[in-house]
C-alpha positions as CSV (number, residue, x, y, z in Angstrom):
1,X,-5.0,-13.2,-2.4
2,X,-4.9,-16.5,-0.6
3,X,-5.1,-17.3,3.1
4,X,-7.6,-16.9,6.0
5,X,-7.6,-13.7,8.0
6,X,-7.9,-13.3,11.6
7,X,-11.8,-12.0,13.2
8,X,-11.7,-8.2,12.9
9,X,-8.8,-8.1,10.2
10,X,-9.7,-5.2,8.3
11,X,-8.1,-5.9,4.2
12,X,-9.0,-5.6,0.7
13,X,-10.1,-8.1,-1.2
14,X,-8.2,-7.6,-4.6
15,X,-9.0,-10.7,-6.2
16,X,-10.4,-9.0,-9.3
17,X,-7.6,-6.5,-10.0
18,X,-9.9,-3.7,-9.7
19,X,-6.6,-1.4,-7.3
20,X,-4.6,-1.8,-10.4
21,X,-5.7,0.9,-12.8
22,X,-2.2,1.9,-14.5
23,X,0.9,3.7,-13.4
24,X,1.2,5.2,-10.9
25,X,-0.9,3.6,-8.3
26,X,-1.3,4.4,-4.8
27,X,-2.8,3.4,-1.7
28,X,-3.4,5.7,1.5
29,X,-4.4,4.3,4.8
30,X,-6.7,6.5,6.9
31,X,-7.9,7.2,10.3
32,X,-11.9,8.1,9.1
33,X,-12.4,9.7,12.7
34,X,-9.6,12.2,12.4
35,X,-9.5,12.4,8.7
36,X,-5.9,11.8,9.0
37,X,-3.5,9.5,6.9
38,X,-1.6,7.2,8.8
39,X,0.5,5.5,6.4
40,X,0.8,6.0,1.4
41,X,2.5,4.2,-1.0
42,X,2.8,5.2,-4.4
43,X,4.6,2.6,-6.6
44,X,5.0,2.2,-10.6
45,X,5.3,6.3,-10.2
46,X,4.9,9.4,-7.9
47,X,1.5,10.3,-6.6
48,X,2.1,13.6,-4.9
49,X,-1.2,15.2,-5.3
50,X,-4.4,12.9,-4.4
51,X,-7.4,14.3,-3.4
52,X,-9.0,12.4,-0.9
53,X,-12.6,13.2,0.3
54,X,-12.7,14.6,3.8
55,X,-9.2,16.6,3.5
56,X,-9.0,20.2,2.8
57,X,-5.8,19.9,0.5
58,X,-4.3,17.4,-1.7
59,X,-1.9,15.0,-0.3
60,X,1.1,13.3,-0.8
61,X,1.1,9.3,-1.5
62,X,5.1,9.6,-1.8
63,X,6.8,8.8,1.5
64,X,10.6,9.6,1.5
65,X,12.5,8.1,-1.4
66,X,9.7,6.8,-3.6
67,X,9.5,2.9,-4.1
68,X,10.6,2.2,-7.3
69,X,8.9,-1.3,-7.5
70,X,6.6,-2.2,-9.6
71,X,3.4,-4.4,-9.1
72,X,3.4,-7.6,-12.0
73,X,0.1,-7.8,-12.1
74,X,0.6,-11.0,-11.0
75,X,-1.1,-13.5,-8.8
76,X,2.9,-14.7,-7.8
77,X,3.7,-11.3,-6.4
78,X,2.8,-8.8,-3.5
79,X,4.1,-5.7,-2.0
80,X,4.6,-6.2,1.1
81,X,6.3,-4.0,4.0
82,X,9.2,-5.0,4.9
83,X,10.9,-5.8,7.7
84,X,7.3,-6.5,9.1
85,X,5.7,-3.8,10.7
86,X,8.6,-1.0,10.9
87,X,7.2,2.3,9.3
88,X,10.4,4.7,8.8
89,X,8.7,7.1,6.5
90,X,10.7,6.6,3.7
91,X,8.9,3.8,1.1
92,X,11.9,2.8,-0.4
93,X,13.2,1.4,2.7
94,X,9.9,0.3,3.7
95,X,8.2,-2.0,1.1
96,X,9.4,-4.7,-1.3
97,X,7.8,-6.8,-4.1
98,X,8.2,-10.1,-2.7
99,X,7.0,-13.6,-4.1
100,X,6.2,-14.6,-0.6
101,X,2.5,-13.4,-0.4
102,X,1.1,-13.2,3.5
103,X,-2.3,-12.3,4.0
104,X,-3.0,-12.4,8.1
105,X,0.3,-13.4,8.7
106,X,3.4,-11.2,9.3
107,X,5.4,-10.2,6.0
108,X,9.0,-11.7,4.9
C-alpha cells in the first residue's frame, strides 16, 4: 500500500501480506457498538459461513452475485469498489481488481 492517509482514516496496513491466507478470502466491515456488519466481500471463493466474535450466528461474506475476482498477490493490484462509494449489495457489481491502487483517495 502506498500513499498518505487522511487524520482519523481508519485502514489496514497490509504491507506484509498477512489478509492473504489462501482461497477464499474475505473481509467484513463492522459497527463494534452494534455488533452489526455494514459492508463483506468474499473474493477467490464464497465465504458464506464466518463466525465472527460478538454475533450469535455465522454470517455471510457473499453479497449478491459473488465477485469472481481474484487478488494477484501483487503489489500492482487492489480491489477496489467501484464506482467509488456506491454500495448496491450485490459484490459483483460493486468491486473490481484494478491496477490503479488509491489509498485515502477516492477509487477508479
Amino acid at each position: 500500500m502506498t500513499g498518505v492517509l487522511p487524520p482519523g482514516v481508519l485502514s489496514i496496513d497490509e504491507t506484509g501480506d498477512w489478509i492473504q491466507n489462501g482461497a477464499p478470502d474475505g473481509v467484513a466491515l463492522i459497527d463494534t457498538s452494534t455488533n452489526t456488519l455494514v459492508d463483506a466481500l468474499s473474493y477467490e471463493g464464497s465465504i458464506t459461513s464466518c463466525t465472527i466474535t460478538g454475533f450469535p450466528a455465522p454470517v455471510s461474506l457473499v453479497e449478491g452475485t459473488p465477485f469472481p475476482g481474484a487478488d494477484t498477490n501483487d503489489n500492482l493490484h487492489s480491489l477496489a469498489r467501484s464506482p467509488n462509494g456506491q454500495d448496491t449489495d450485490d459484490a459483483n457489481a460493486d468491486w473490481q481488481l484494478t491496477t490503479t491502487i488509491t489509498p485515502g483517495a477516492a477509487n477508479p
